[in-house]
C-alpha positions as CSV (number, residue, x, y, z in Angstrom):
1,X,2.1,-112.7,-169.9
2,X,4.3,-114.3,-166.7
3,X,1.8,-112.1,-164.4
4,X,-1.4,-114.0,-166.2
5,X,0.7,-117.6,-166.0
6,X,1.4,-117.0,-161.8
7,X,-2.0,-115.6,-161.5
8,X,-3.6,-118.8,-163.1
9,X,-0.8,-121.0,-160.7
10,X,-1.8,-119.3,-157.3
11,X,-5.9,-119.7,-158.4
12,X,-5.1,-123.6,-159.0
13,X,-3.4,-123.8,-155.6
14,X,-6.1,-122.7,-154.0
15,X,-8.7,-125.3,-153.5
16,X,-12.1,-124.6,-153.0
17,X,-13.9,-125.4,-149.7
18,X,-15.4,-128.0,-148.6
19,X,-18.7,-126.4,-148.3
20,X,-19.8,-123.7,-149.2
21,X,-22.5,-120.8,-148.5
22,X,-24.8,-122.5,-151.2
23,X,-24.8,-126.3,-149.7
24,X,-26.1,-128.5,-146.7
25,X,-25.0,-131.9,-145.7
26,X,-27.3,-134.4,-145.8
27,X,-26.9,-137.1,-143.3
28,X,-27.9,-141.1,-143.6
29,X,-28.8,-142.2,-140.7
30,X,-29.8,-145.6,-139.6
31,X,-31.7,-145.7,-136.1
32,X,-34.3,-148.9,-134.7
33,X,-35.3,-150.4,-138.5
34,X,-35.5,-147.4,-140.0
35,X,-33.1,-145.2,-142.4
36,X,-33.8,-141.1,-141.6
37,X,-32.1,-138.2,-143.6
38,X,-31.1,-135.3,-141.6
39,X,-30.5,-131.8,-143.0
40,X,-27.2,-130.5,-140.8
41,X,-27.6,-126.2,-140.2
42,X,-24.9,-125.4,-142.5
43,X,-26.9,-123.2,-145.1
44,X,-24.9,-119.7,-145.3
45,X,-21.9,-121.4,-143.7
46,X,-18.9,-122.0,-145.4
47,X,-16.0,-124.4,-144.1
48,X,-12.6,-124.5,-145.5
49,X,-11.9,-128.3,-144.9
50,X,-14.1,-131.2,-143.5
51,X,-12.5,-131.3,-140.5
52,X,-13.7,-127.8,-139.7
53,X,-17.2,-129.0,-140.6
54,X,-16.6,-132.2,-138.2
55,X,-16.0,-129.0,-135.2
56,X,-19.3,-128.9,-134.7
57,X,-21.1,-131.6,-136.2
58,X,-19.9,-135.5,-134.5
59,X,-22.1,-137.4,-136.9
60,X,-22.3,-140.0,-134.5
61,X,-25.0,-142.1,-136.3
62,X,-25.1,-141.2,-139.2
63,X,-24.4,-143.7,-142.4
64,X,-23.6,-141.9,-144.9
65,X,-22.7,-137.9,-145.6
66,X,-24.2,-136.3,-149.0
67,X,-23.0,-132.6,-149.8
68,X,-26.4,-131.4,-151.3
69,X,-26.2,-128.5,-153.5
70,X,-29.3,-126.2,-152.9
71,X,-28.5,-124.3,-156.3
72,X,-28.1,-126.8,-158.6
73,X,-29.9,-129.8,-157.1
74,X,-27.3,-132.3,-157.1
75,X,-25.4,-133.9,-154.0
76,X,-21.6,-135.9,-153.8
77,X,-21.2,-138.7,-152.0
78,X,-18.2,-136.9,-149.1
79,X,-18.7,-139.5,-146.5
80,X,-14.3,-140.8,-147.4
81,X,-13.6,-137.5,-147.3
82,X,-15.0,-136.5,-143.7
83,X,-13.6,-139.9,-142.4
84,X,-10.3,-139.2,-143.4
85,X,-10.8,-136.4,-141.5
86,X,-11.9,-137.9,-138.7
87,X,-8.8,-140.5,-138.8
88,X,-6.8,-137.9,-138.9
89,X,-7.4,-137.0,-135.1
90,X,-7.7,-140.7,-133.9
91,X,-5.1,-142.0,-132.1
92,X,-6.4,-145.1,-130.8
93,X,-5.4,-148.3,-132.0
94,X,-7.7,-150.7,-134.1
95,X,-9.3,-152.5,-130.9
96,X,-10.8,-149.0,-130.2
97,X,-13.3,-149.3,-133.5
98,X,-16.8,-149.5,-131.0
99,X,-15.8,-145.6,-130.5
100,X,-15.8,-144.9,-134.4
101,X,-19.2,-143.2,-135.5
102,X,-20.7,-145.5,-137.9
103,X,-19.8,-143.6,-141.0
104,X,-16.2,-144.0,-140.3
105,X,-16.5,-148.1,-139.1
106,X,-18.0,-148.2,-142.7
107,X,-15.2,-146.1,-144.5
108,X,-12.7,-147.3,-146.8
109,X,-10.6,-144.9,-145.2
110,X,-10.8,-147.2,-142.0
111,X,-9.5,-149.9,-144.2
112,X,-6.8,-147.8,-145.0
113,X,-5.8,-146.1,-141.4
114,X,-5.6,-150.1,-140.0
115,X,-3.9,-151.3,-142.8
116,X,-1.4,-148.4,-142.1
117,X,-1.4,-149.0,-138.6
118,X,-0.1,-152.4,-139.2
119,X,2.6,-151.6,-141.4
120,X,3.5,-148.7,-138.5
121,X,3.5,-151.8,-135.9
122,X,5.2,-154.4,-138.1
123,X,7.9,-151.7,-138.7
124,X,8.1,-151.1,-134.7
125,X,8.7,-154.4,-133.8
126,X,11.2,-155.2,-136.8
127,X,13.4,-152.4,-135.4
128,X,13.3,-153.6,-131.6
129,X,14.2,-157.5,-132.8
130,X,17.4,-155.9,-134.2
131,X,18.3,-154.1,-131.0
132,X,17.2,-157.2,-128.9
133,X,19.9,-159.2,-131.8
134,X,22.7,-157.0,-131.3
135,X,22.4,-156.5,-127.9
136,X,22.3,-161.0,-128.0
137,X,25.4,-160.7,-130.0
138,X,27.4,-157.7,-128.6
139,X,26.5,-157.5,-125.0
140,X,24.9,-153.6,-123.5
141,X,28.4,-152.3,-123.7
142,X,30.1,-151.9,-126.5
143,X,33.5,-149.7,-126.0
């Protein structure tokens, strides 16, 4: 019985990929007036994480990212999840967002990196006004 409990644990801890061999990403672009759907190469490809899948595709204006299965006929909505990805390699400040694909400008997750990144700052310049204080109160030498 423990072996059929830790076998059930390690198959939980494993998460499935973000794509797999069966699935395309469809990509909603808006160019001119228009909206266009592109169809990325990715049949028969299989990528652990969306940051592998962002390797070799740069989405750079596209919308919106559906992971279409071919199997069953049904796509998700992954355009958070390839943005997070995305922030996750960014490290530009907020005043940088014209270099942001438009998928990511979009993204709630852009919300959420800036809102971070202002806490980050805030939390920067709270710790350098104390060391500006004591240094106002103490002098550079303390002995």
């Amino acid at each position: 019985m423990p072996d059929a409990i830790s076998a059930g644990a390690a198959t939980a801890m494993t998460a499935a990929p973000f794509l797999q061999r069966r699935e395309i990403i469809l990509a909603m672009m808006a160019l001119g007036t228009g909206t266009f759907c592109d169809e990325s190469d990715t049949a028969g490809t299989t990528y652990r994480t969306a940051a592998d899948w962002l390797n070799v595709h740069d989405g750079e204006h596209v919308e919106r990212l559906i992971r279409f299965d071919l199997d069953a006929l049904h796509g998700e909505d992954v355009t958070e999840t390839v943005a997070d990805a995305w922030l996750d390699g960014f490290d530009q400040g907020p005043e940088e967002e014209h270099r942001l694909p438009a998928f990511v400008r979009t993204s709630q997750a852009w919300e959420r990196w800036c809102a971070d990144f202002g806490r980050q700052r805030r939390s920067l310049s709270q710790a350098v006004h104390g060391t500006l204080n004591h240094r106002q109160q103490f002098g550079t030498c303390l002995r």
